[in-house]
C-alpha positions in Angstrom: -134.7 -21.1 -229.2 -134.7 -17.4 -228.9 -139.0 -16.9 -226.8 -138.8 -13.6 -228.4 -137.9 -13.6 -231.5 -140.3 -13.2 -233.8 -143.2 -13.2 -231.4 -143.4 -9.5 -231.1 -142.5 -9.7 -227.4 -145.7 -12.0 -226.6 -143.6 -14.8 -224.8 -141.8 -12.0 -222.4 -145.2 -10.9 -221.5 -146.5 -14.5 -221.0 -143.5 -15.3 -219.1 -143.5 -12.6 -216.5 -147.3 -13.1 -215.9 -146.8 -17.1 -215.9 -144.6 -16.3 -212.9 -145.8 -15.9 -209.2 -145.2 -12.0 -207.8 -142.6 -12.7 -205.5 -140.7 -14.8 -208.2 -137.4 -13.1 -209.7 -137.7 -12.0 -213.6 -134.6 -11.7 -215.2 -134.3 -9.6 -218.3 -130.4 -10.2 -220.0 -129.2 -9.1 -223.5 -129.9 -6.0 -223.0 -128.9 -2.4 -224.4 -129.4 -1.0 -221.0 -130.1 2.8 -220.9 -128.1 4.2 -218.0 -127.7 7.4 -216.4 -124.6 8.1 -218.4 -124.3 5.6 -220.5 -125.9 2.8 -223.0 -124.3 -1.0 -222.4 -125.6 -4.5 -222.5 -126.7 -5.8 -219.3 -129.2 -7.8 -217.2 -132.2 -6.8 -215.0 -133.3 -8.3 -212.3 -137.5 -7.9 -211.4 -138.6 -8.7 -207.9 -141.8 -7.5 -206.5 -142.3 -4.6 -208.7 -138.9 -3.4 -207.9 -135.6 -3.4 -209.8 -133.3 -6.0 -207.3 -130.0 -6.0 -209.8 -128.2 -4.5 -212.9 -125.5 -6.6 -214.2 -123.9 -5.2 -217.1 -122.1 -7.0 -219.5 -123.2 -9.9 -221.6 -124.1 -13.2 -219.7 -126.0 -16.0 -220.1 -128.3 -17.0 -217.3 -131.1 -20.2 -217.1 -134.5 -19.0 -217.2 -133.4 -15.7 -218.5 -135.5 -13.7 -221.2 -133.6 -12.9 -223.8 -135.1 -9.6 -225.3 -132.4 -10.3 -228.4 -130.3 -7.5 -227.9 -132.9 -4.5 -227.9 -132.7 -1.4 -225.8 -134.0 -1.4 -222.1 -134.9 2.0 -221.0 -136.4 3.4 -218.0 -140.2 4.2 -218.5 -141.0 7.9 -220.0 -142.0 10.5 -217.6 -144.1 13.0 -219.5 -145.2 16.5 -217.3 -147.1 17.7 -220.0 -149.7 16.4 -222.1 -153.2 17.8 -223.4 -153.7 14.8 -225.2 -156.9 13.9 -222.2 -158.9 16.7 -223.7 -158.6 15.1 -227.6 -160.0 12.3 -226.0 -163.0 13.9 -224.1 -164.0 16.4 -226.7 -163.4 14.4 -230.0 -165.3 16.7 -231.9 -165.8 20.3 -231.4 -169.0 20.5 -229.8 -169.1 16.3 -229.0 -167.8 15.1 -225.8 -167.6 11.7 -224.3 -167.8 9.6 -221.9 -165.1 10.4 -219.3 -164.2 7.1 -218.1 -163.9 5.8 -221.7 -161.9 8.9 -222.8 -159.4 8.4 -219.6 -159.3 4.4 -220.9 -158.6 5.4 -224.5 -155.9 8.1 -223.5 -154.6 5.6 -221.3 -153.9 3.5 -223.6 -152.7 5.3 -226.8 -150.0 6.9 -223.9 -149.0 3.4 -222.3 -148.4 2.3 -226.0 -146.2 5.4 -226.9 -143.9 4.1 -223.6 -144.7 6.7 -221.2 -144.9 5.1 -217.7 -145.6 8.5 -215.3 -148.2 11.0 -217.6 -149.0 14.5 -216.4 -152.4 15.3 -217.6 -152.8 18.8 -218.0 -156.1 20.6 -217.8 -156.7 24.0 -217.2 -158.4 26.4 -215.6 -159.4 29.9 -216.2 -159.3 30.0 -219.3 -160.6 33.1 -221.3 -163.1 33.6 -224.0 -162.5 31.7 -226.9 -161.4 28.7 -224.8 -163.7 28.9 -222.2 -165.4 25.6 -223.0 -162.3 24.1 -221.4 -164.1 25.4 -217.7 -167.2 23.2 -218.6 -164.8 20.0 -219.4 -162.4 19.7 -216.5 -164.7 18.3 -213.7 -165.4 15.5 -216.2 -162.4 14.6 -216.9 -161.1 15.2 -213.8 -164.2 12.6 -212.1 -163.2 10.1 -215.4 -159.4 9.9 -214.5 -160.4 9.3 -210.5 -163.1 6.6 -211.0 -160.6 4.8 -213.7 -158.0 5.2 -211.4 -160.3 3.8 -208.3 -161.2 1.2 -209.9 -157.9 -0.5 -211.8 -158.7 0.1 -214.9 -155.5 2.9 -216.0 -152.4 0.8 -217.2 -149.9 3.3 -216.0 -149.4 6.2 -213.6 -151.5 9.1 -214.2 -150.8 12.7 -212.1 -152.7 16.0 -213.1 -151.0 18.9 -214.2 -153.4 21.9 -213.2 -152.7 24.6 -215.4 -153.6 28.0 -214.1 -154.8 31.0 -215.8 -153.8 33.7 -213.6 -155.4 36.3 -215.4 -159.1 34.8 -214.6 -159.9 36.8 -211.1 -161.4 33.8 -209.6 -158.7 31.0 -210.2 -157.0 31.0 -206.8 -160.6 29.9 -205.5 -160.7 27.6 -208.5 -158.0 25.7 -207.7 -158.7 25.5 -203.9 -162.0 23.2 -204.9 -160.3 21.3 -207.3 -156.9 20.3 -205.4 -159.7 20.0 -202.5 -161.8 17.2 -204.2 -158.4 15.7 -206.1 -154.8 14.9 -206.2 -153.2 17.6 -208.1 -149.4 16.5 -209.0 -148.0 19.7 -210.8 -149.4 23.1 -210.8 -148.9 25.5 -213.5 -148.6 29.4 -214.2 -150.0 30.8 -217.4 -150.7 34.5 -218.5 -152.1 34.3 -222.3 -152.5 38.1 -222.9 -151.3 39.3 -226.1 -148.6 41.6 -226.4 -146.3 39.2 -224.4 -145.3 35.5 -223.5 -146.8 33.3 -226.3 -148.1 36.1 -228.4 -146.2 39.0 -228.3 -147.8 40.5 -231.7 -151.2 41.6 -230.6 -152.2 42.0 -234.5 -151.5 38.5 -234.9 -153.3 37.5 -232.0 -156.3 40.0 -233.2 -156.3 38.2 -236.6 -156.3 34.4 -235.0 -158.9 35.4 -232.7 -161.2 37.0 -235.2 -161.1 33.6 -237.3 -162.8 32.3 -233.3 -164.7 35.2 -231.7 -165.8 36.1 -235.5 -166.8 40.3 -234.7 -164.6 42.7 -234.4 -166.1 44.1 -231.3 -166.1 40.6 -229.6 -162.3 40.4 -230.3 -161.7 43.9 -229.3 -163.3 43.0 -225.7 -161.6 39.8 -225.5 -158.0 41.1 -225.7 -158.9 43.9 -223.2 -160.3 41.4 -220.6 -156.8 39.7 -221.0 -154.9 42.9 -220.9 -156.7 44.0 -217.8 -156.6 40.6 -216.2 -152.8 40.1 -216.8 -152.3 43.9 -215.5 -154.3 43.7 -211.9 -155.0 39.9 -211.0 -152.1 38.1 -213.1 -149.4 39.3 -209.9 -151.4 38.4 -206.9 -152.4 35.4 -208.4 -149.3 34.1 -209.1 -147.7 34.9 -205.5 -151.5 33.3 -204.0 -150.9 30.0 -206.6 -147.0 30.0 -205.4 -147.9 30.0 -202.3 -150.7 27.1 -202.5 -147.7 25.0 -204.3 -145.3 25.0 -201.9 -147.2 24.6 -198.6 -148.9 21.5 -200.3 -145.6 20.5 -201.8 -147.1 20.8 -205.5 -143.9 21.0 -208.0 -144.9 24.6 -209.8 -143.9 25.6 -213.3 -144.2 28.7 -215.1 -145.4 28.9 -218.6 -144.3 30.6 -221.9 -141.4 32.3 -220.4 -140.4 35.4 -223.0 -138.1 37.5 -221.1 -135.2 37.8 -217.9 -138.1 39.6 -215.9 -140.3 36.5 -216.4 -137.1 34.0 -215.3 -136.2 35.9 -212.1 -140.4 36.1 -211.2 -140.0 32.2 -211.5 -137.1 31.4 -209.5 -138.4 34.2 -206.8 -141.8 32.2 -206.5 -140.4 28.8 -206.0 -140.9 27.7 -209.6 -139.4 24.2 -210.2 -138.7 24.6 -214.2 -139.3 26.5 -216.8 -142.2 24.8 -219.5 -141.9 26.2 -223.3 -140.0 29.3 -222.9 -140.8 31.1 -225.9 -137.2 33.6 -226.5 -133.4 32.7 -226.4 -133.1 35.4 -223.7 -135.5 33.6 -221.1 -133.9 30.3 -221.9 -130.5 32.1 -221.1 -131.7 33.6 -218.3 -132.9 30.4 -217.0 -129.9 28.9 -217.2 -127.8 31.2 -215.5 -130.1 31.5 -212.4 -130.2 27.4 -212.5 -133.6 27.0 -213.3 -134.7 23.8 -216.0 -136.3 24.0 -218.6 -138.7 22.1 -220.5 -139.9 22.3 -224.3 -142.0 20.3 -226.3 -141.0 17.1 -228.2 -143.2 18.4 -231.5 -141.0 21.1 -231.6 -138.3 19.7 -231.9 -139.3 17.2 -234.7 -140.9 19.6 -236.3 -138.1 21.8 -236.8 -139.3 24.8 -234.9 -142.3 26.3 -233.3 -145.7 26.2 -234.5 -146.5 29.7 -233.4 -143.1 31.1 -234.6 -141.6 31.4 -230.8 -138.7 29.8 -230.2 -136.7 26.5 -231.4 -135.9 23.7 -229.0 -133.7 22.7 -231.5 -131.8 26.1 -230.9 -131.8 25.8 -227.4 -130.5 22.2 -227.8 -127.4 23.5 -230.0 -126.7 26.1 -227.3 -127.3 24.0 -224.0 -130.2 25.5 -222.6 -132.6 22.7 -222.7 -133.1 20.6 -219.7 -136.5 17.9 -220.6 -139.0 17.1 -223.4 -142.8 16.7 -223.0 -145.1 15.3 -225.6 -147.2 18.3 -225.4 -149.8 17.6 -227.7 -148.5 14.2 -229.6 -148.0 11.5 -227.3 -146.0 9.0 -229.4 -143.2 12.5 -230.0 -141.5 12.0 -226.9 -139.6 8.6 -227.5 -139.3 9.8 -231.0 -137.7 13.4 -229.9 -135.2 11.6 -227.6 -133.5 9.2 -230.2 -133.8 12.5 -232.4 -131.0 13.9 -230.3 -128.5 11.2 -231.0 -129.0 12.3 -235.0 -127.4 15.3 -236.9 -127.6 18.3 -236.3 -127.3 17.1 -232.1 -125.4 14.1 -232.3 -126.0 13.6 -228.8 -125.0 10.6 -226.5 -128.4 8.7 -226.5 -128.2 8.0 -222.5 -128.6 12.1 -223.0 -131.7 12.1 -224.7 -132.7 9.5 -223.0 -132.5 10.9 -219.8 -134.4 14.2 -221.2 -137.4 12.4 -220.9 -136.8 10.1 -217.7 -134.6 10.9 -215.0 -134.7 14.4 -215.5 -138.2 15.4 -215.7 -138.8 12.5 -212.8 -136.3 14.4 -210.7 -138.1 17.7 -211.0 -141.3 16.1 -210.2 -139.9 14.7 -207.2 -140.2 11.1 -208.0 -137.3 9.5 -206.7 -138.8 6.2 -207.0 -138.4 5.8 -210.8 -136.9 7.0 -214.1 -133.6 5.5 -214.2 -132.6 1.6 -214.3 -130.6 1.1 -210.6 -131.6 -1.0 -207.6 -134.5 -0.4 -205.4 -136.0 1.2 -207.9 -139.7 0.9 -209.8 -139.6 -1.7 -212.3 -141.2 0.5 -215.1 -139.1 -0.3 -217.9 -139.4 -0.1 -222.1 -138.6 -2.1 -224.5 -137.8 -0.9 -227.6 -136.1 -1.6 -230.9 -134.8 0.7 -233.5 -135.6 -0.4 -237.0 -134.9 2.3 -240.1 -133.8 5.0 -237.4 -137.3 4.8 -235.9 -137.5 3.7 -231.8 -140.1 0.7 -232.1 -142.2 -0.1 -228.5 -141.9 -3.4 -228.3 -143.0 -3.8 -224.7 -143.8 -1.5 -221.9 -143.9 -2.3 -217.3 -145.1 -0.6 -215.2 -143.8 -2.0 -211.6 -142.8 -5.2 -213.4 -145.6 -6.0 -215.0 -146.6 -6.1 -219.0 -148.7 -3.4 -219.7 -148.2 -2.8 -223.4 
């Protein structure tokens, strides 16, 4: 008799705990998701570690038979806000930070993401400036779960840096001081450019926050000014920190050649949301990734009427997915691809949201299934066209 069927993947779990650490796991009828390719196979689990692919159908004792359902490496997200949903529930409310780290822990392990990128940022300007009194929180909240074991997956912050604030290199200095920053990256929200290149519609979404005019007049200018005389030494000072501390650095919000070639001149690593056609282009002829977000994608276009990653899919500019701000979008967007319009090879979206983003991040150690390495694998079913988590490990074991 089949342990799995029917039990929702219980028995695997009960199976690989059941067994001492040193003890082989084998995983067989499997839709293995390879670098290039999708074929059943075998994996072998030893100490945390892939030891063997085998692909092909076979029949081993003592095997788990996961009934024929995809095995994929874990999902590598290097960009989430979802954190800050979890600390500030409520406009106004926050909670506790250790509990918010455990829930968003959690709801991300479920979703099949293995690696997360927490992004927080700092600097931030008027309007969102409440985001300054809510990072050392969550920061202290992700670092005591962490300490303590009580994270089910791999967390790694994502410091995203405001570089028109005049104080954010010194900013980041006490924060990547007092904790391990993963990813660093550049963002310039003035109007007029980037992410909102029509002041008046910025003016009129700002108004609904800021409520007078005057308020919203002096806002935008602060931006303006900031962008004009700090945003260029910032970004060489925050370059600089990145790659003497060998921090992978993206830029943000890309909108134009100029903003590409500043990129690839500072050392940037990949391109996150470029928001035009031209700064995708650009990006791809000077060889630099880029990365968009899943709820784009599913959603048919941009939320703030910038650019389609579904466009930039269609013309091969798009490099990696991130959940941005909907955790569970990021398997959903990758077994999106393999449907119409895309009609991509699934081991292609696949890989948009493993191997590739766990490349740029320098993690050599995981996102694909091969030999040697981490054993943080996903289980997962398709039932109506929707990619079911049925099971998720992290180094082996059953997390989810």
């Amino acid at each position: 008799m089949n342990p799995i069927r029917g039990a929702g993947g219980a028995a695997t779990g009960a199976i690989i705990r059941e067994r001492r650490a040193s003890a082989p796991v084998v995983l067989t009828n499997a839709m293995l998701a390879l670098e290039t390719s999708v074929e059943p196979g075998t994996v072998v689990i030893a100490n945390g570690r892939i030891e063997s692919v085998d692909r092909g159908l076979t029949s081993l004792p003592g095997a788990v038979d996961l009934d024929g359902d995809y095995l994929l490496p874990g999902l590598v997200d290097l960009h989430t806000d979802n954190l800050e949903k979890h600390y500030q529930p409520r406009s106004g409310v926050t909670w506790d930070p250790v509990a918010a780290a455990i829930a968003h822990d959690g709801q991300v392990a479920s979703t099949g993401v293995t690696t997360v990128y927490d992004s927080l940022t700092i600097g931030a300007a008027e309007g969102w400036d409440v985001r300054a009194e809510m990072i050392e929180p969550m920061l202290g909240g992700l670092d005591e779960a962490r300490q303590h074991g009580m994270l089910r997956i791999d967390h790694k912050v994502h410091l995203r840096c405001e570089v028109t604030h005049p104080e954010v290199v010194g900013m980041f200095e006490e924060h990547v001081a007092a904790h391990a920053i993963g990813m660093l990256s550049l963002m310039d929200h003035a109007p007029g450019d980037r992410q909102s290149p029509d002041i008046d519609v910025y003016r009129r979404r700002y108004q609904r926050i800021l409520e007078r005019p005057e308020r919203v007049e002096a806002h935008i200018e602060r931006l303006l000014d900031g962008s004009r005389t700090f945003g260029p030494p910032n970004r060489r000072a925050l370059a600089e920190h990145a790659r003497q501390r060998g921090i992978p650095l993206a830029t943000h919000d890309d909108a134009s050649r100029a903003h590409v070639e500043e990129a690839v001149g500072i050392g940037a690593a990949f391109s996150e949301f470029p928001t035009t056609m031209e700064a995708a282009v650009a990006a791809r002829e000077l060889r630099l990734p880029t990365l968009m977000g899943a709820p784009n994608l599913l959603r048919g276009g941009s939320h703030s009427g910038n650019v389609a990653a579904g466009g930039l899919i269609a013309a091969g500019l798009l490099d990696m997915l991130a959940s941005d701000y909907i955790p569970a979008s990021l398997l959903k967007g990758a077994f999106a691809l393999t449907a119409p319009p895309f009609e991509l090879p699934l081991a292609t979206g696949i890989a948009m949201v493993t191997s590739r983003p766990a490349a740029i991040a320098g993690l050599d150690d995981r996102g694909r299934i091969a030999p040697g390495l981490r054993a943080d694998l996903l289980r997962i079913r398709s039932i109506r066209g929707r990619p079911i988590v049925r099971e998720v490990f992290v180094e082996g074991r059953r997390v989810a």
